[in-house]
C-alpha positions, 0 to 999 in steps of 0.5 A: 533458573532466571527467566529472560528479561527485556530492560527498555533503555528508553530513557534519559537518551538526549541528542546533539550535531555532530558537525557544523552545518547550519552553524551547528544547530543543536550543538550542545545535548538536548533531552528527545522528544520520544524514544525511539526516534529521529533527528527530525522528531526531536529538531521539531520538538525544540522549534530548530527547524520548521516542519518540513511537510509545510510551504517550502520548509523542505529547502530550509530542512536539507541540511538536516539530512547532511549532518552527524547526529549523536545519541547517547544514555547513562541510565543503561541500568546496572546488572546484578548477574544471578550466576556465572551462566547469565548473560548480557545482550544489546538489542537494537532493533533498528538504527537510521543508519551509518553509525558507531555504538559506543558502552563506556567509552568502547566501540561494540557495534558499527552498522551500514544498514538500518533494516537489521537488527542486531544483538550485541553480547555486552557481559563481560562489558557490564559484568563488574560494573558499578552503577548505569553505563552510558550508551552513545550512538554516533550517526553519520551522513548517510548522503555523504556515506553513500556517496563514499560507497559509490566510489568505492565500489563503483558505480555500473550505471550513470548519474543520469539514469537513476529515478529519485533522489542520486545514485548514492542511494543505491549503495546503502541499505537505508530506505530509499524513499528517504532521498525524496520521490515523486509524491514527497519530500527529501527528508532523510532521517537519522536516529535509532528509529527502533527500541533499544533494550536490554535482555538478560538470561540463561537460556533463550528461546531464539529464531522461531520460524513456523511454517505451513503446509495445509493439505490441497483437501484443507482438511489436515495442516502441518506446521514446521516448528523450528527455532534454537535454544542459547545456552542448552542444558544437556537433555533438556526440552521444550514445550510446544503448545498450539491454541485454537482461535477460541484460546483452547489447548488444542495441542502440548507435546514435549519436543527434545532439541538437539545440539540447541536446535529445535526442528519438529512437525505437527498436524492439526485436523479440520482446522479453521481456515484464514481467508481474504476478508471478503471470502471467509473469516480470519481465526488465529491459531497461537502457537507457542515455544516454551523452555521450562521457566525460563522463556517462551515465544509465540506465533499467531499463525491463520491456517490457509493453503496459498498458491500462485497459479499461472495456467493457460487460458482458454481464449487469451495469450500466455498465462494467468497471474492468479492468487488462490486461498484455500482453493478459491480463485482470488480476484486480488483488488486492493492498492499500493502502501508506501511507508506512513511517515518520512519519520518512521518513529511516528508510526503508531499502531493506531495509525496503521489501524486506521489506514489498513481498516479504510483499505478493508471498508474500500473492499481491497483485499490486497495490499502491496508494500512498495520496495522503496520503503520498509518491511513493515512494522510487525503491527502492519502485518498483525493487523493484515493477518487480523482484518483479513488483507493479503499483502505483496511484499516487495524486498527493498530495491527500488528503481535503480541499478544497485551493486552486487559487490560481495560485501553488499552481497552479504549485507543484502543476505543479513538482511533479507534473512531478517525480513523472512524469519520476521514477518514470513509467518503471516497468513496475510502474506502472498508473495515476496517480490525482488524489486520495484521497477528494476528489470523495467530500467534496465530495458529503458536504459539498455543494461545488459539483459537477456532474460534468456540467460538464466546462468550468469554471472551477471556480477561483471555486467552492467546490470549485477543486480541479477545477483541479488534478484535471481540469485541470492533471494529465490534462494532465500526464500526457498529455505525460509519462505514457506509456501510464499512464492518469490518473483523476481521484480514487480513488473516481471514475466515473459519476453520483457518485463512488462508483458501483458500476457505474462506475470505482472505489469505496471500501467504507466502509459496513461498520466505518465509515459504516452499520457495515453487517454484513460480511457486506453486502459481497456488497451493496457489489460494485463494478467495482474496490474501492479502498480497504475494511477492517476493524480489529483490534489489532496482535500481543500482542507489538507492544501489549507494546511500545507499552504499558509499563504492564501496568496499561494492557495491556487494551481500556478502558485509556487508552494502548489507545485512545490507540494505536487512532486509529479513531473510536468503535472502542470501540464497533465492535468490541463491536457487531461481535463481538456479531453474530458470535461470543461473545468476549471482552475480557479478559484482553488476549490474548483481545481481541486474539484475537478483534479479529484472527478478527473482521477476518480473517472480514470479508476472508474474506466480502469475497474471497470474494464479490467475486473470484467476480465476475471471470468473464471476458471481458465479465463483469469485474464485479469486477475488482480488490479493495485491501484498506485497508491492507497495512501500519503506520507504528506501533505500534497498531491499524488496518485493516492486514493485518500490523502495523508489526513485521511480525507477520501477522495472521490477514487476511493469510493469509486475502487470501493464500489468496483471491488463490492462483492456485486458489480454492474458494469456498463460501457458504451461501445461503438457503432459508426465511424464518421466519414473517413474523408472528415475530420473532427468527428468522433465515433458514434456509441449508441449501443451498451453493453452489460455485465455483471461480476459476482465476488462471492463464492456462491451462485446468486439470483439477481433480477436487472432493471435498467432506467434512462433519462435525458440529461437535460430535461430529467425526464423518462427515456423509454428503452426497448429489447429484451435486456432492459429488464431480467426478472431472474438472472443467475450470477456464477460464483466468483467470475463475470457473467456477460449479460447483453447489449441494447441501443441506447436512444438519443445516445448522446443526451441519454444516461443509462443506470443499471440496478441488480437486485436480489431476486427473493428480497429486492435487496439493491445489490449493485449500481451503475449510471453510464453517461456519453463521453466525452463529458465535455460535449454535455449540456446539463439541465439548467435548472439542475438541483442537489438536495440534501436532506440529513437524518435527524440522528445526524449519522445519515443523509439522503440526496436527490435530484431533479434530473441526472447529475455527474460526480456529485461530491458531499463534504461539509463548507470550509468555512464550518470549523473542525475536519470534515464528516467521514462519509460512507459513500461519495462521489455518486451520479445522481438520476431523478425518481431515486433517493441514494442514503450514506452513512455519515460519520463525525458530522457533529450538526454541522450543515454538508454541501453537494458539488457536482459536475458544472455546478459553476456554470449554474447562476444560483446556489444549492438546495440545502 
């Protein structure tokens, strides 16, 4: 019997307009630039637009996102069928997204959403045929198609209360973000965006899903194995053979299926366990389905035992938001992903490597695909299972009021089934959420919801979506999840859906909303953060890029704002850096400076104060932070930790020492109130307090040294009480341990800096510098000096400092050639009598400059 074939149909394919606009552009056909693809891909590759990603190129590009596209191949490859059971099958595994497929000349598919894929039987359409056969896809309009769904389904909502982009987007399944959102551009893509292939057999292995179940001992798991075999011979078996994570057999029984249904269990003892990166190993076990010669399917599959728990606290409101892998209490730091690329096709799996391994070396352990993009490419998933990177998983609805019309319905279901049986076997994977933000409009708006009303229906009132959310994919779930939990929104939980005391929530009063100081994040403490952020503008060298003028390379420029999607950021950043420090914005390396400090001490606060609330257990107050966003789509500014060149901002490096296994944590507090009669004084904070949060999952021995310095004269603070100096401090496993307060002398002109060290080998463990606030009030020592000295191998560096320094940021000068050094830590304050090493990668003998806080006040230059 003929083993299953996969025929790429990856050549020959050329595109053309299918309408006028712009005076019908490519109006007659023109080979692509790659397959798979989009319009964009190949209108750039032929020079017919401008990268819409550079100056204001995005205007001259919209008239890309209106038009037809038609894609077509003759080099569908002919068929020899080895018998009369052989059959034909059309796989597309994505199409971008209101299109018409024609084979010579006859319709066999239309498809209103490109999140599925669909297999088309086409035997009898190639049997007989002489020669290749011609496949042409003819795309339409997705705006133009939306906006027809709109009408015809109608819309419950109004044009005024949707977020990003018009409503029509909510009426087809084409990611949203394709319509423009706050920290990109509208470029709404069309295009087969996925391969296209041939499959050829006479039996098939079909719609394996394996699921887990490992026992609360972690000793035994049981794997479900179930799948479907085309074309089944009566009595026939399949094989299922499992392979340890060094490649041995481990397991090879014969299985019988029933009516084409394969549905067995099989039980693995003391098997080696998945953890999150920084709690253990990530050995994959393969699991695979074989039918005699003629196919076979694999699953690589981590063994862990996963719970969301939400208990009561000892000493806090409602209940915890808790992920727990093989029974350790997870503390889930990580970030917010959204889709790579607006030119989906572009994605390659060493640009998914690239952008997962940051998240890893920033010590995230978490990562949530927002739903306002895709469910991931199968690479991003591998590479989560492989690195050890936990992944929330939103579905993909979005801020907005989406229909629950019974034809959208059944599309959503396709779909959704999809994304289970696709990617639901992934150790990485944590929870399913419903949506991104909805439940947060509907309360904005004053959609029906009563969150007490958990029967319906909700199909007739102005919010069905409910349908969907609590409806249509809780059920899903529970048949093809597994042990993944499902939650019906992100934020969701409690009286509202932004409970604090209750499942999750999203911080946007701070930079958005109130624009509440950064320092309220203390306030906005909640079971799990989600979604929170704080903007600044990408690296000087990636505005550089973006902008080609240099008379537009400054903050107030036209193209800057342009490439600053965040509204009303031009006041935001000034009311913000107002508070805090005095800044500057010009020239425009000093803005970008000063953007980059005013993020990176927000997400400092915001660390800070929330991770010390994972106590331990039964006092999980805060269980998990993701910071809104790890990455960029392009060139801009936006709430991202590193910049679409992969340039890391100085928060990068602040998230990567708040999520370090070890943390000393400091903040000052209040003592005195001024006088209540009086007017424009601030609070006294002379006393410190101290703790310290070990990530491990074992008990460690620390010994705490505390320092102080006047800002000014760099010279010894000397500090009194019993605190100061703990020559042997026990850290509990996996919490916080509050470890005191002290006074801090001449608190306002005195930085405090905070050293764990291992108690056996005076190995530093962790680091902390604690400065008064508000850092605008601050005089610096005039005669302050960076110096920085770099190894001779050129892979580190040291830097010092003659008296304290805020913020001090490497990098090396624009005006050397090439991209900038890759440096293993940033960002770092700086006391006199200590020396701090990075590691430094790609810096290729070039020099590096140190810029640090109020360096534009000083007269002279830096000590290099």
């Amino acid at each position: 019997m003929a083993p299953v074939t996969k025929i790429p149909i990856d050549r020959g394919w050329e595109f053309k307009q299918g309408s006028t606009l712009n005076g019908s552009t490519a109006s007659s056909f023109l080979p692509v630039a790659q397959f798979p693809t989009v319009a964009h891909v190949d209108l750039l590759h032929h020079k017919l637009i401008p990268d819409p990603y550079i100056d204001d190129n995005e205007l001259n590009c919209l008239w890309v996102n209106d038009a037809d596209w038609t894609y077509r191949t003759s080099e569908v490859p002919h068929l020899d069928f080895a018998s009369t059971n052989s059959r034909a099958v059309l796989v597309f595994e994505g199409l971008d997204t209101v299109v018409d497929v024609y084979l010579n000349g006859k319709i066999i598919l239309s498809s209103k959403n490109m999140h599925v894929r669909h297999r088309i039987d086409v035997t009898d359409s190639l049997r007989g045929v002489d020669g290749t056969s011609i496949l042409e896809l003819r795309f339409r309009s997705a705006p133009a198609f939306a906006r027809e769904e709109k009408a015809r389904i109608g819309y419950k909502g109004n044009d005024t209360d949707v977020h990003f982009g018009g409503p029509e987007r909510l009426f087809l399944r084409k990611a949203q973000y394709h319509w423009g959102w706050d920290w990109g551009p509208s470029v709404n893509t069309c295009g087969p965006w996925k391969p296209i292939y041939l499959e050829t057999f006479e039996q098939r292995i079909g719609g394996l899903l394996i699921r887990q179940e490992t026992a609360p001992d972690l000793k035994t798991c049981v794997l479900s194995v179930k799948g479907t075999v085309e074309n089944l011979a009566h009595g026939q078996q399949v094989t299922v053979e499992v392979r340890d994570p060094t490649g041995t057999e481990i397991l090879n029984r014969i299985v019988d299926v029933a009516e084409g249904r394969l549905d067995t269990k099989v039980s693995l003892s003391d098997p080696q366990l998945w953890y999150p990166h920084l709690y253990g190993a990530q050995p994959l076990y393969v699991v695979t389905v074989k039918l005699a010669e003629c196919d076979a399917t694999s699953r690589s599959i981590g063994i862990r035992r996963l719970r969301l728990l939400q208990h009561p606290l000892k000493d806090a409101e409602g209940t915890s938001f808790v992920f727990e892998v093989n029974n350790i209490r997870i503390f889930a730091g990580g970030s917010c992903w959204i889709p790579g690329d607006f030119m989906l096709p572009l994605m390659t799996h060493q640009r998914y490597l690239d952008w997962l391994k940051l998240a890893k070396s920033g010590n995230q352990t978490m990562i949530r695909v927002w739903g306002g993009g895709i469910v991931e490419s199968n690479d991003f998933y591998d590479i989560c299972d492989e690195e050890g990177l936990l992944v929330w998983q939103d579905f993909l609805f979005a801020c907005g009021n989406y229909p629950a019309s019974k034809d959208f319905m059944d599309n959503v279901e396709v779909e959704d089934r999809q994304h289970l049986q696709r990617v639901g076997h992934h150790a990485s994977l944590a929870i399913w959420a419903g949506n991104n933000e909805d439940y947060m409009l509907a309360e904005r708006w004053g959609w029906q919801l009563d969150l007490k009303d958990k029967d319906g229906p909700w199909d007739q009132t102005d919010f069905p979506a409910r349908e969907i959310y609590e409806r249509l994919q809780p059920s899903l779930v529970k048949e093809l999840g597994g042990d993944v939990p499902y939650w019906e929104s992100s934020p969701f939980g409690g009286v509202f859906s932004n409970d604090r005391t209750v499942g999750d929530t999203h911080v946007w009063d701070v930079w958005h909303g109130k624009l509440s100081p950064y320092q309220d994040y203390k306030e906005y403490m909640s079971r799990f953060i989600s979604e929170f952020g704080f903007e600044s503008c990408p690296s000087i060298r990636t505005l550089h890029r973006a902008i080609t003028d240099p008379s537009e390379r400054h903050s107030l420029s036209r193209t800057f704002d342009i490439h600053d999607k965040g509204p009303g950021h031009a006041r935001r950043y000034p009311m913000y850096f107002g508070e805090n420090f005095r800044f500057r914005m010009n020239p425009f390396q000093d803005f970008v400076y000063c953007t980059q400090f005013l993020q990176a001490e927000a997400m400092k606060y915001a660390y800070n104060c929330w991770r010390r609330e994972f106590r331990g257990p039964g006092e999980e107050n805060c269980a998990g932070v993701l910071v809104w966003q790890l990455n960029d789509i392009w060139p801009g500014s936006s709430w991202a930790l590193v910049d679409v060149d992969l340039h890391r901002k100085p928060a990068y490096y602040i998230t990567k020492r708040a999520l370090a296994n070890m943390v000393v944590g400091m903040e000052r507090t209040v003592t005195k109130q001024p006088p209540y009669i009086t007017t424009g004084y601030l609070p006294e904070k002379h006393s410190l307090d101290i703790w310290a949060v070990n990530g491990m999952i074992k008990d460690v021995h620390v010994t705490l040294k505390l320092r102080a310095f006047d800002i000014v004269s760099g010279s010894v603070v000397a500090l009194t009480g019993d605190v100061q100096h703990h020559p042997s401090l026990t850290l509990a496993a996996n919490r916080t341990t509050e470890i005191g307060s002290l006074e801090i002398p001449n608190a306002d002109q005195t930085v405090v800096v905070a050293y764990l060290e291992d108690t056996t080998t005076s190995v530093l463990l962790a680091r902390w510098v604690s400065w008064p606030e508000p850092l605008r009030l601050l005089h610096m020592s005039p005669d302050l000096r960076i110096t920085v000295n770099v190894a001779d191998s050129g892979d580190r560096l040291s830097i010092s400092a003659n008296a304290p320094a805020k913020g001090v940021t490497l990098s090396v000068p624009l005006t050397d050639p090439g991209d900038d050094a890759a440096f293993e830590d940033n960002f770092v304050d700086l006391v006199p009598n200590e020396t701090v090493v990075v590691g430094v990668q790609g810096l290729k003998g070039r020099s590096v400059q140190a810029r640090f806080l109020y360096d534009w006040e000083l007269q002279d230059g830096f000590e290099l």
